[in-house]
C-alpha positions as CSV (number, residue, x, y, z in Angstrom):
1,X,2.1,35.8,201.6
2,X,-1.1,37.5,201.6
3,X,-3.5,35.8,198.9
4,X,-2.9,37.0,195.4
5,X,-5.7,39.5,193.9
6,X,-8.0,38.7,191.7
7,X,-8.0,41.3,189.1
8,X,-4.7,42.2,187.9
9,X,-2.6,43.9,185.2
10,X,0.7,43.4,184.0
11,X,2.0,46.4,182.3
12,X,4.7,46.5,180.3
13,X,6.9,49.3,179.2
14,X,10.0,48.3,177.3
15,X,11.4,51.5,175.7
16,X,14.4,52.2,173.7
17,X,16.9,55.3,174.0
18,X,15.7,56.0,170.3
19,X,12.1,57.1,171.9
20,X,11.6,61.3,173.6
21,X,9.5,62.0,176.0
22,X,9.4,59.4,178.8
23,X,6.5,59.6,181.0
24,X,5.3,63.1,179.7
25,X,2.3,62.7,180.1
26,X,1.8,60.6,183.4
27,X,-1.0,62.1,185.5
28,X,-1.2,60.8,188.7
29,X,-5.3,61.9,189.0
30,X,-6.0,60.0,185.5
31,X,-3.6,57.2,186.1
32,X,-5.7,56.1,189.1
33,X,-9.1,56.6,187.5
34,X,-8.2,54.7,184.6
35,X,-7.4,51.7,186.5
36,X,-10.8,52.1,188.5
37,X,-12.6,51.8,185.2
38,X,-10.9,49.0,184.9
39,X,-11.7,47.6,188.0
40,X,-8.2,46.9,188.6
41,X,-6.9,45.8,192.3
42,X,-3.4,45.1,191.2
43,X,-0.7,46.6,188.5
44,X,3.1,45.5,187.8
45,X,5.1,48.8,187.5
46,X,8.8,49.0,186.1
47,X,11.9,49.4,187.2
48,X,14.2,48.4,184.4
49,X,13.2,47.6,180.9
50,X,14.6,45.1,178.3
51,X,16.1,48.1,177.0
52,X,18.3,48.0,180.3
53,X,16.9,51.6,181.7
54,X,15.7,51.6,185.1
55,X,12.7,54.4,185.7
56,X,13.8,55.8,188.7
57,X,16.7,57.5,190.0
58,X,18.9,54.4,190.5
59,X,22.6,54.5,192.0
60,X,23.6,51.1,190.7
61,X,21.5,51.2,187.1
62,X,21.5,54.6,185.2
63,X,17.6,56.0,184.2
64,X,16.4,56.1,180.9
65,X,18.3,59.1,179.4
66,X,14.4,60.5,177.9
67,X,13.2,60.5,181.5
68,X,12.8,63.2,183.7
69,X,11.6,62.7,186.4
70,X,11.1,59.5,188.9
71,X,8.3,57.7,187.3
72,X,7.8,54.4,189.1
73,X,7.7,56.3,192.6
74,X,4.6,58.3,190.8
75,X,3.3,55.2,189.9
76,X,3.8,53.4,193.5
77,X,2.3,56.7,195.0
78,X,-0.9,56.5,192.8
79,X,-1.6,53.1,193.6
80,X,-1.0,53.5,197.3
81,X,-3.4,56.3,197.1
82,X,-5.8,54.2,195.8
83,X,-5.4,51.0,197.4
84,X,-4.2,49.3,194.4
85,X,-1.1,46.4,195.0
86,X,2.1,47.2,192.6
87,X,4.2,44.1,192.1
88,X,7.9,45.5,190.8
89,X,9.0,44.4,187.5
90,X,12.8,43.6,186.7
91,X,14.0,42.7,183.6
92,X,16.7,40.0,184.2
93,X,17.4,37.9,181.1
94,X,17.5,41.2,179.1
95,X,19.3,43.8,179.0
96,X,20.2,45.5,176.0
97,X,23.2,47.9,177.0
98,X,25.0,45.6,178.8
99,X,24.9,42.7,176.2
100,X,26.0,45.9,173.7
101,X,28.9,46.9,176.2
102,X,29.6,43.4,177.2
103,X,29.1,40.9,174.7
104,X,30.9,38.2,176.8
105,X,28.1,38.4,178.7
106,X,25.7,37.1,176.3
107,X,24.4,33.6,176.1
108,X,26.5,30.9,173.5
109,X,23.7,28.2,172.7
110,X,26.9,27.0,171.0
111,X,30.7,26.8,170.7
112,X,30.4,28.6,167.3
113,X,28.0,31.4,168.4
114,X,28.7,35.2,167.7
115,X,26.2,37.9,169.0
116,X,24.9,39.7,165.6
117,X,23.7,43.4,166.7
118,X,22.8,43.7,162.8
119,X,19.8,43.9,163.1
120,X,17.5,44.6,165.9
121,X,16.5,42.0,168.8
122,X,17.4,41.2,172.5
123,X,20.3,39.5,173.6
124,X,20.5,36.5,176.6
125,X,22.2,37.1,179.2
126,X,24.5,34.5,181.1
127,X,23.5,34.3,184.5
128,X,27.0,32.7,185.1
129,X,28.5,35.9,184.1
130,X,29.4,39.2,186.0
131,X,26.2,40.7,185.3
132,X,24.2,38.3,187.8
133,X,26.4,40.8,190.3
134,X,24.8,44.1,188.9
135,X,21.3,42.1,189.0
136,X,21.5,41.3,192.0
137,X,22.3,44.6,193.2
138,X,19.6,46.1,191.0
139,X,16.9,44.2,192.9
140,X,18.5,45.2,196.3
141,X,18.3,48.7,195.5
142,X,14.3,48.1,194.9
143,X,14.1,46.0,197.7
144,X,15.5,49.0,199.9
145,X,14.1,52.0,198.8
146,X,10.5,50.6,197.7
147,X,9.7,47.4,199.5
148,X,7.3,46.3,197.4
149,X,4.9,43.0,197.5
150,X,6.2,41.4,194.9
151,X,9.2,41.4,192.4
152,X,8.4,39.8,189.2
153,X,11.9,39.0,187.3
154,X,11.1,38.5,183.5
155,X,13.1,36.1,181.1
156,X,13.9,33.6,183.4
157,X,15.4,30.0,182.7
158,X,17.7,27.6,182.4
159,X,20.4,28.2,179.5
160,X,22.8,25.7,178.0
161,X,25.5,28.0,177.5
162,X,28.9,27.5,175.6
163,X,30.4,31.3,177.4
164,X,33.8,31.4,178.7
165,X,32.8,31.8,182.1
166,X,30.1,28.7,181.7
167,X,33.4,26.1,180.1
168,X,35.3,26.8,183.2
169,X,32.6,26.4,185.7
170,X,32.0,22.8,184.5
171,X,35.7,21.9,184.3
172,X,35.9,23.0,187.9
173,X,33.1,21.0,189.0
174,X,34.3,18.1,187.1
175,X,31.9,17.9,184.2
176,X,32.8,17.9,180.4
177,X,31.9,20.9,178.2
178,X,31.6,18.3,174.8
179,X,28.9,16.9,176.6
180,X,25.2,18.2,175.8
181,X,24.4,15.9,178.6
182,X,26.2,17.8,181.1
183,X,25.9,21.3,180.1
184,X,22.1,20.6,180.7
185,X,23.5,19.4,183.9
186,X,25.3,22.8,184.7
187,X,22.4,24.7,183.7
188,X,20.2,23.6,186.5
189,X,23.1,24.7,188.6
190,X,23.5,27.9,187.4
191,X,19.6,28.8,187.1
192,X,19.4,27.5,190.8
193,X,22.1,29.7,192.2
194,X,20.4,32.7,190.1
195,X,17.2,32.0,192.1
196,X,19.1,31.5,195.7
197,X,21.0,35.0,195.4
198,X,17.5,36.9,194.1
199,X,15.5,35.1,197.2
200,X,18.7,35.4,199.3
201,X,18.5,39.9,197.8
202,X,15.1,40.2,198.6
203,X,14.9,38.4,202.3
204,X,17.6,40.8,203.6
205,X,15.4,43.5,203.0
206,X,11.7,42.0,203.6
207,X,11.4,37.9,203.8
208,X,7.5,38.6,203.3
209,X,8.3,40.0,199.7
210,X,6.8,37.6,196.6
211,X,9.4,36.3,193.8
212,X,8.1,35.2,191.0
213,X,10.7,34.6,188.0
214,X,8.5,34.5,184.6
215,X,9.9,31.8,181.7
216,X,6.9,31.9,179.9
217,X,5.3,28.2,181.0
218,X,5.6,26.2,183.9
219,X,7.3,22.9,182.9
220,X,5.3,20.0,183.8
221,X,7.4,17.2,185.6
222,X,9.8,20.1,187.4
223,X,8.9,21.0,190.4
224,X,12.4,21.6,191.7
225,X,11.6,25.1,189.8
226,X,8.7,25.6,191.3
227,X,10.0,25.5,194.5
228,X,11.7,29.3,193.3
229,X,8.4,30.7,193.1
230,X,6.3,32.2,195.7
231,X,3.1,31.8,193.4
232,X,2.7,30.8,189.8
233,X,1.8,33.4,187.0
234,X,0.7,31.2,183.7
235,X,1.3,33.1,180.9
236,X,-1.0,32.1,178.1
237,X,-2.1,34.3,175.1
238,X,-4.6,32.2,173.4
239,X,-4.7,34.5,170.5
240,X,-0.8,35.3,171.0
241,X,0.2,32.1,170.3
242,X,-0.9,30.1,173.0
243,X,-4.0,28.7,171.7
244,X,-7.1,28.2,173.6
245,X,-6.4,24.6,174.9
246,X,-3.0,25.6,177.0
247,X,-4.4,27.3,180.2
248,X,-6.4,25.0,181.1
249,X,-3.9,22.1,180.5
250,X,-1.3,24.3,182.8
251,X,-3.2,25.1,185.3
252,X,-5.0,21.2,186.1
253,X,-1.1,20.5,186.6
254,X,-0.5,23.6,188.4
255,X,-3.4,23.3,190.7
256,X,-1.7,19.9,192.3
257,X,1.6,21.7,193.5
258,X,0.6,23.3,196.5
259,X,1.2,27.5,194.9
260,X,-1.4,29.9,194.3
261,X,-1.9,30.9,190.7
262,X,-2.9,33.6,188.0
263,X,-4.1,33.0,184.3
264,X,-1.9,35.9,182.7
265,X,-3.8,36.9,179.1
266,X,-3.6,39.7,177.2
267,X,-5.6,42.7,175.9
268,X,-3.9,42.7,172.0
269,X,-5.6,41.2,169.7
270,X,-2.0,39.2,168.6
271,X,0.7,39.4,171.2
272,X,2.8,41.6,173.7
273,X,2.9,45.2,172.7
274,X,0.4,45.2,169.9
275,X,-0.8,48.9,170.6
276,X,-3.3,48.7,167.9
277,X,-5.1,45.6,169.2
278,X,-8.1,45.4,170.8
279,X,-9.6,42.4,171.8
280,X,-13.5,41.8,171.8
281,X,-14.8,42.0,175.2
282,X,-16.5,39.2,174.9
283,X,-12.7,37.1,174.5
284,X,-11.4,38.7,177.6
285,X,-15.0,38.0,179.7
286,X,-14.3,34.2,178.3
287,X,-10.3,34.1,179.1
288,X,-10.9,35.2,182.9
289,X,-14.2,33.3,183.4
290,X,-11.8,30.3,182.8
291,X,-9.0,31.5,185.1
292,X,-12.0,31.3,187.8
293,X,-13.4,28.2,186.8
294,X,-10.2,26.5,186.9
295,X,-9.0,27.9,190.1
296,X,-6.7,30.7,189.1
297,X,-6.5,34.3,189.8
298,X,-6.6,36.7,187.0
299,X,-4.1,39.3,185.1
300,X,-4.4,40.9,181.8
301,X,-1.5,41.9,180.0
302,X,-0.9,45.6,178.5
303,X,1.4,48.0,177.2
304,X,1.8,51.4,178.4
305,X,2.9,53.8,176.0
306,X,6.3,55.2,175.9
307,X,4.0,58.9,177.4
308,X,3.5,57.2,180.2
309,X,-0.7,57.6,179.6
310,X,-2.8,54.7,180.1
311,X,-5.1,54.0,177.0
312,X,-8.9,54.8,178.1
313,X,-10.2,52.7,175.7
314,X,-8.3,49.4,176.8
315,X,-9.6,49.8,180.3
316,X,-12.5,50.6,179.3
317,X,-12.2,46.8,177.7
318,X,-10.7,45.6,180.5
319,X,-13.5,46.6,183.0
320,X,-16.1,45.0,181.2
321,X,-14.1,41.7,182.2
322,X,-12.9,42.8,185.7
323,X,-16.3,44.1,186.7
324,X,-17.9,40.2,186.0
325,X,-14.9,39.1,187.8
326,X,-15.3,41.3,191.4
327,X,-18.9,40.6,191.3
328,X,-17.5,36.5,191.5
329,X,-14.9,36.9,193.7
330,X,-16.7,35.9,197.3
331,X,-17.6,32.5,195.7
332,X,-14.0,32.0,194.1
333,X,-11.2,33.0,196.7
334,X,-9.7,30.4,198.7
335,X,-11.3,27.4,196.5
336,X,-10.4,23.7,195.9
337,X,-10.6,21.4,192.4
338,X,-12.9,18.6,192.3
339,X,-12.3,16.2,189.5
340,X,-15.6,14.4,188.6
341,X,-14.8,11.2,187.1
């Protein structure tokens, strides 16, 4: 794998069925000059959403019913235009319509658990279910048509899960679904077969392509799961929830297991898809400085809005950051920790 770039963005774009006007205003001129003021060299684009709706004419997924046209290839032809990388984001863990079409799907974090669609919030999905089979052929169909860099799979883990299909799956390989002790068990073996099929999807089209598969953290004292990933991506708000003292805890362990790896922030001022929040620059300057100084690539988080515009004024933030950051970069790529005791 080529070495990760320094100055990313992750860019989110979760929207419901309830919202018109999909990608009405994408530009293709001001989509790539807004990410050269932010000095950006690398932006995660979307196939499917939480939500469920892929962006782009799909055969095995069907497109966000607001959307008219095919907006991630406009997006991957932009960046290509302008030399910018565009990892491919999946939504795997979530998937709204399916959970709503096939409740059995869902996660059951207990014997007694019933899926309440009430009120509004995402469903888990079981990866021990039939919908690891749609998945999977979700990220073939982006493999094949797009052949992108990387694939970034989003709510990723390991789930104890109390499903129908879960109960038989231990019986069958001898383990007992009263104990909590062995359903942790099963887990591993589930989430492990999850990440075998997505590598084993993504090799048959380009064995050069990067997987990562985003939880949230990196668990310290695991690194069977970090043998899934091709590099690391530490997600860490400090202002989101985070605090201030977990980056650089995650990445002094992450920087002893042999993967490249990012310092993920955000530009909100809270969390993940706070449109009104803007973060001084000054916080965003600090945030990256210490991705650098503790051996990390960079990547700010944002949200595009449901138009499909990019907001001038948070790369306009975001530059005042990246720009610090690409004057650094020749003294910062390819680096090694010393510890001075």
């Amino acid at each position: 794998m080529s070495r990760l770039p320094f100055r990313q963005v992750h860019l989110d774009f979760h929207t419901s069925e309830k919202i018109p006007g999909i990608g009405s205003a994408y530009n293709e001129e001001d989509f790539i000059n807004t990410l050269k003021t932010g000095h950006v060299n690398s932006i995660t684009v979307f196939a499917k959403c939480h939500h469920g709706w892929s962006y782009y004419p799909s055969k095995v997924n069907p497109i966000h019913p607001n959307l008219k046209f095919d907006l991630l290839s406009a997006q991957l032809k932009a960046c290509k235009k302008a030399g910018i990388r565009a990892p491919i984001y999946i939504s795997a863990g979530y998937d709204e319509k399916e959970a709503v079409k096939h409740p059995e799907w869902i996660v059951k974090p207990n014997p007694d658990f019933n899926p309440d669609f009430s009120f509004p919030h995402y469903q888990l999905l079981c990866m021990n279910s039939p919908y690891l089979n749609l998945l999977i052929e979700q990220v073939e169909e982006v493999m094949q048509l797009f052949n992108p860099d990387e694939i970034f799979l989003d709510i990723c883990g390991e789930r104890r899960c109390y499903c129908e299909n879960c109960i038989k799956g231990m019986k069958e390989a001898g383990l007992d679904p009263e104990s909590e002790e062995d359903h942790d068990k099963y887990s591993i073996f589930v989430y492990a077969e999850y990440c075998r099929k997505v590598r084993e999807a993504v090799d048959k089209y380009n064995s050069e392509t990067a997987v990562f598969h985003n939880g949230g953290n990196i668990i310290r004292g695991r690194r069977d799961l970090v043998s899934y990933e091709s590099h690391l991506e530490l997600e860490s708000l400090p202002t989101g929830g985070w605090g201030y003292d977990h980056f650089p805890m995650s990445a002094a362990y992450c920087r002893n297991l042999g993967k490249e790896y990012l310092g993920m922030t955000g530009k909100f001022h809270v969390s993940w898809g706070e449109f009104g929040g803007f973060k001084h620059p000054n916080a965003l300057i600090y945030e990256t400085s210490l991705s650098l100084a503790l051996g990390a690539k960079c990547s700010i988080g944002d949200q595009l809005h449901p138009c499909g515009e990019l907001n001038s004024a948070t790369y306009n933030l975001i530059g005042k950051a990246y720009k610090l950051v690409e004057e650094k970069e020749p003294w910062c790529d390819d680096v090694s920790s010393i510890a001075d005791i």
